[in-house]
Structure formats: structure tokens, C-alpha cells
C-alpha positions as CSV (number, residue, x, y, z in Angstrom):
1,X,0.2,-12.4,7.6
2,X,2.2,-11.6,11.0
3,X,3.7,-7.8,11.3
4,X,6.8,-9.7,11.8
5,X,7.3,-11.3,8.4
6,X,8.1,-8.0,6.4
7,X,9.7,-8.2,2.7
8,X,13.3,-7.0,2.7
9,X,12.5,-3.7,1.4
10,X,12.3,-3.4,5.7
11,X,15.8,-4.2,6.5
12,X,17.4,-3.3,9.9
13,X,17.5,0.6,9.6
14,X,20.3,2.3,11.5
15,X,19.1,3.8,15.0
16,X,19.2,7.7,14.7
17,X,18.7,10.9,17.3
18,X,16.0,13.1,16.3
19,X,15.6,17.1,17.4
20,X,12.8,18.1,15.4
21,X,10.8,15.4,13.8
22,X,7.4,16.3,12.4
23,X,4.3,13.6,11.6
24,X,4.0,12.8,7.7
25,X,0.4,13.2,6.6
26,X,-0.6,10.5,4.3
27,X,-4.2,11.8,2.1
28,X,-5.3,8.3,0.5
29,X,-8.1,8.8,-1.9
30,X,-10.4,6.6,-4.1
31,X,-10.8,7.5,-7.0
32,X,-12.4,4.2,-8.6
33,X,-16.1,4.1,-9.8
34,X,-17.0,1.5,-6.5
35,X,-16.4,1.4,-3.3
36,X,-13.0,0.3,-1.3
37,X,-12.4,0.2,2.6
38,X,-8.9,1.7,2.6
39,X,-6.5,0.0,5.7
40,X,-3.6,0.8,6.7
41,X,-1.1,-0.8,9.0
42,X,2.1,-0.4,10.9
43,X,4.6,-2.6,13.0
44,X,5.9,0.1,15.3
45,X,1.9,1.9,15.4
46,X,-1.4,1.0,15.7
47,X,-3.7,0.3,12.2
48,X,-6.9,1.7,11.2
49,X,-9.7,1.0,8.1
50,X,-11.5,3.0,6.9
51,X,-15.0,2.9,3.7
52,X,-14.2,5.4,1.1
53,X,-17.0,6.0,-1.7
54,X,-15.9,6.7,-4.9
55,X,-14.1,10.4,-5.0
56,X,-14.0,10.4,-0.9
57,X,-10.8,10.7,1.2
58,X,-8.8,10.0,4.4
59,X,-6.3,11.9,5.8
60,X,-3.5,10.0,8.6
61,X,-0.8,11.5,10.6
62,X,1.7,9.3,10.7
63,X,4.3,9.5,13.2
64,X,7.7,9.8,12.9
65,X,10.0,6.9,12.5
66,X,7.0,4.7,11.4
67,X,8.0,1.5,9.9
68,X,7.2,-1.9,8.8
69,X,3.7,0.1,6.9
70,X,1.4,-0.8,4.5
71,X,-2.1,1.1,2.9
72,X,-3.9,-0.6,1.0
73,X,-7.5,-1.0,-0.6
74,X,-10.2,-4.0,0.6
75,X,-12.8,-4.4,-2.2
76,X,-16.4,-6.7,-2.0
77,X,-16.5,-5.9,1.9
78,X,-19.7,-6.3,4.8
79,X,-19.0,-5.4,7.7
80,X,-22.1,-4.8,10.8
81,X,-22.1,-1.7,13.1
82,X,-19.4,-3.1,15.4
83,X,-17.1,-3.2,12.7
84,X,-16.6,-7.1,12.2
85,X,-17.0,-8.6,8.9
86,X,-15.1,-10.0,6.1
87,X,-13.7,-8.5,2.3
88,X,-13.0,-10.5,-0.3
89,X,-10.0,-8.8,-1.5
90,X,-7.0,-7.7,1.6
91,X,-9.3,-8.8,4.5
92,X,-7.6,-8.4,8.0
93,X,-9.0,-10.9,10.0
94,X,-12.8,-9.6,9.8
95,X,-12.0,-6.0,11.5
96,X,-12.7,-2.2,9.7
97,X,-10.3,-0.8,11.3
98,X,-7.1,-3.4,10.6
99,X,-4.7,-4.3,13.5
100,X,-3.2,-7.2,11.2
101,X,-1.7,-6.5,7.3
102,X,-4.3,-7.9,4.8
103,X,-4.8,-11.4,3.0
104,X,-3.6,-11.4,-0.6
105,X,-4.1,-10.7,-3.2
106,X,-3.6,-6.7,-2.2
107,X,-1.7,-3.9,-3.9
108,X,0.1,-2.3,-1.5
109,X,1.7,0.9,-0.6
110,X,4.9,0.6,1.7
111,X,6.8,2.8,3.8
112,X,9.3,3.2,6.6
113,X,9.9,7.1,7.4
114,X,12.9,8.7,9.3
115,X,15.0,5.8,8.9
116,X,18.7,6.0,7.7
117,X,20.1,9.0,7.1
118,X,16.3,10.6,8.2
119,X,15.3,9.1,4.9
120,X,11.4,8.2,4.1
121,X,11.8,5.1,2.4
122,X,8.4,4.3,-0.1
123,X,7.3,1.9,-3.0
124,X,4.4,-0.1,-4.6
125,X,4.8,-4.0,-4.0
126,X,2.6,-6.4,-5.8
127,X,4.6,-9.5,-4.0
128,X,1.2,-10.1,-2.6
129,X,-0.5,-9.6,-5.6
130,X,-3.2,-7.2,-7.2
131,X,-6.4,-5.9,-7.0
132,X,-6.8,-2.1,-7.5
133,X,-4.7,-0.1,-9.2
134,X,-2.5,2.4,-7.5
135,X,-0.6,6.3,-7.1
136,X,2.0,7.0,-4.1
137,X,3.3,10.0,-4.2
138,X,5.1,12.9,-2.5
139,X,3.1,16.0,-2.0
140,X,5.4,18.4,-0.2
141,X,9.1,19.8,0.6
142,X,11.2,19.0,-3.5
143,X,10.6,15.7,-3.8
144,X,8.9,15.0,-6.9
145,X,9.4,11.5,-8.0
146,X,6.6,9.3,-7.1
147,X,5.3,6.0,-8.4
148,X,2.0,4.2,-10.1
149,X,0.8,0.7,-11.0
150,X,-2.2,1.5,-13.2
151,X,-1.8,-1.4,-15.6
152,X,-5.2,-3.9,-16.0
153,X,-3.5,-6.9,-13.9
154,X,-6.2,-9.8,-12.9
155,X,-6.0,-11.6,-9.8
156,X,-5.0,-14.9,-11.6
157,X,-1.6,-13.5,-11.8
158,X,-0.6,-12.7,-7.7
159,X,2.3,-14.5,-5.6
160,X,3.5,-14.7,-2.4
161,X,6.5,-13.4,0.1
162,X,9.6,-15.5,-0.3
163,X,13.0,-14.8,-0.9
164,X,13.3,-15.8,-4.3
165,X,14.2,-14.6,-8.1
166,X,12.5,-13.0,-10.6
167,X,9.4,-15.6,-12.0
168,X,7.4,-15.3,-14.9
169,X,4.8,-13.7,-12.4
170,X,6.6,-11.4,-11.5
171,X,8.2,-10.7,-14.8
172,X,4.7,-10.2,-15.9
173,X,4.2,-7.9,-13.3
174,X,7.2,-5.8,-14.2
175,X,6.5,-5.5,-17.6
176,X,3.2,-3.7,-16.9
177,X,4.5,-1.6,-13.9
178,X,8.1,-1.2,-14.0
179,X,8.2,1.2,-11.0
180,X,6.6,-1.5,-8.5
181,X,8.2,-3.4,-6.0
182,X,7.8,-7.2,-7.9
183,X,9.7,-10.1,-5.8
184,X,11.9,-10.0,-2.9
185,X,14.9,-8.4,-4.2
186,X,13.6,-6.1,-6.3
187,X,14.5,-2.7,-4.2
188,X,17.1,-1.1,-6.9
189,X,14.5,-0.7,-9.3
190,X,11.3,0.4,-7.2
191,X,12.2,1.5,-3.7
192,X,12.1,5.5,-3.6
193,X,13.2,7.8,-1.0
194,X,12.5,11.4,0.3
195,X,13.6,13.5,3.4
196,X,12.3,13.1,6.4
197,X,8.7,15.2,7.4
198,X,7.4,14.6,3.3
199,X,3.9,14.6,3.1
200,X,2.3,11.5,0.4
201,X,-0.9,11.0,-0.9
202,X,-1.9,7.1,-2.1
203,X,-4.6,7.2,-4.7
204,X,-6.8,4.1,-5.6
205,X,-7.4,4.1,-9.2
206,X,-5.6,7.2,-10.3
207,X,-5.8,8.8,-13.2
208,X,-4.6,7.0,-16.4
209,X,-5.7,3.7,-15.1
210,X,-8.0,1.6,-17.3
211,X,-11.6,1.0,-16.3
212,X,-11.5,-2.5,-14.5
213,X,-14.6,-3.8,-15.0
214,X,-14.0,-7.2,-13.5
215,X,-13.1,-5.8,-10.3
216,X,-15.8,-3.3,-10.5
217,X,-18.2,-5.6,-10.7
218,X,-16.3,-8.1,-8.1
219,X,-16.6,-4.7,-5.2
220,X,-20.6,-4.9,-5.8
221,X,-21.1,-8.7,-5.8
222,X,-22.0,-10.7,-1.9
């Protein structure tokens, strides 16, 4: 998928004049019982990948003003010691370290930061599907309200970017994690915002979420 073709959750933002404008550290941790390669991916900044055992972490400074991002877990990957391979699950062209946003079906965690009114603008979208489950959350300044998608959802139910109503995918989707972004025009009910300069942790499996055998057992497969 091109960095260009962004859901609307990314509309044109209003231009603003920053004095002090601090980077937003991100702390993305799995917490699942397998393995994931975390990525993560912006269309005004470079991308990056990154393995993650089970319990491990990775910390990003993001820079202010980043928009058009996404982080998001690969599952069932190879890769050699240059870094090329392939995932089964959110691939980005064959690279560790992602320049490209990943191939569905992905949850994902999106963000645009500083944007109107020095806003951070945040949600979960499952437009391009599912296949971990998922915590993004503020960690600093008095924002509190954060978001998960820890429902068991299979990868038979996942559907693509389009502008478009509710379907009975996503209306299955919704039903199971009415917090996450679903189709196209689903902003009033799952985009969240924070002042500028918050700090956010996205958490693979977080606590609460069911114990996904099938995609447990998908991360250790060839």
C-alpha cells in the first residue's frame, strides 16, 4: 500500500507555527506468548522494524508534527542477516526495518501528532484487517483515555480501504471492539485526541486479551 493512500482519519490538517515542540516517545511492547517484528511507518518520516520476543520492548522518538503513521505487529516472519525476507501477516515488501505500510491483514495503530489546534490525533483501525490484538495508549501529561481491540477476531473476517459504509464486516468488527477505527468514516466513534508532546505506549496482546491459539501457532509455522 502507497504512503499516499491514507484512510480519512488523515485529512488535510491545518498548517500551524510551533515555539516549543518536543518528540512523542512511542514504548511498543509484546506482550503475546510468540514472537512479532513490530514496524512502524510514517509519510512525513522515515520507517523502522524491529523482532520483539515475547515480554521485549522498543522504544521510538517520534518527531513532532508526524503524520500519515502506522505501528503495527508482522507475525510468521524470516528474515537473513541483511534484513530481507518476507512475514506472513503485515509484510512490507520483504524489509525488517519497513519503508512501505504493511500488507493486510494488520491491526494497526495510527497517529498524526501536533496537527490542529497542536492536537495528537490516535486510534486502532482494523480497515485492513486483524491479526494481533492490540493497547494504544497515553502514558504522560492528563490524558488518560486510551483504546484496545483485544477481542478473538480471525483473519477470515478483514477488509480493505475504500470509502464506503458500515458492512457486515465491519459491523462484526465493531461489535467486538467498539473503540476501533472500523470503515472509512468511522472517526466519531474511535478517533481520540491528546495535546501535543504526549507520550503512548502500543502493546501487542495486552492484558485481557484471550489466548489466540490459531495465530500462536500461525507466528511458529514456515
Amino acid at each position: 500500500m502507497k504512503l499516499e493512500s491514507l484512510s480519512p482519519f488523515f485529512f488535510p490538517f491545518v498548517a500551524l507555527c510551533f515555539t516549543v515542540a518536543t518528540a512523542a516517545t512511542f514504548t511498543i511492547r509484546n506482550n503475546c506468548s510468540y514472537t512479532v517484528w513490530a514496524a512502524a511507518v510514517a509519510a512525513s518520516a522515515a520507517g523502522g522494524g524491529k523482532r520483539l520476543e515475547s515480554g521485549a520492548t522498543w522504544n521510538l522518538n517520534v518527531k513532532p508534527g508526524t503524520r500519515g503513521a502506522r505501528i503495527w505487529a508482522r507475525t510468521n516472519c524470516q528474515f537473513d542477516e541483511a534484513g530481507r525476507g518476507r512475514c506472513k501477516a503485515g509484510d512490507c515488501g520483504g524489509r525488517l526495518k519497513c519503508k512501505a505500510y504493511g500488507k493486510p491483514p494488520n491491526t494497526l495503530a495510527e497517529f498524526a501528532l501536533n496537527q490542529y489546534k497542536n492536537l495528537d490525533f490516535f486510534h486502532i483501525s482494523l480497515v485492513d484487517g486483524f491479526n494481533v490484538p492490540m493497547e494504544f495508549s497515553p502514558t504522560s501529561g492528563l490524558c488518560k483515555k486510551g483504546i484496545q481491540c483485544t477481542a478473538d477476531i480471525t483473519q477470515q473476517y478483514c477488509f480493505y480501504y475504500g470509502k464506503c459504509d458500515p458492512t457486515d464486516f465491519s459491523k462484526f468488527f465493531k461489535a467486538r471492539c467498539p473503540n476501533a477505527y472500523t470503515y472509512p468514516r468511522d472517526d466519531p466513534s474511535s478517533t481520540v485526541t491528546c495535546p501535543g508532546g504526549t507520550n503512548y505506549k502500543v502493546v501487542f496482546c495486552p492484558i485481557g486479551s484471550p489466548h489466540l491459539e490459531m495465530i500462536a501457532s500461525m507466528s511458529q509455522e514456515e
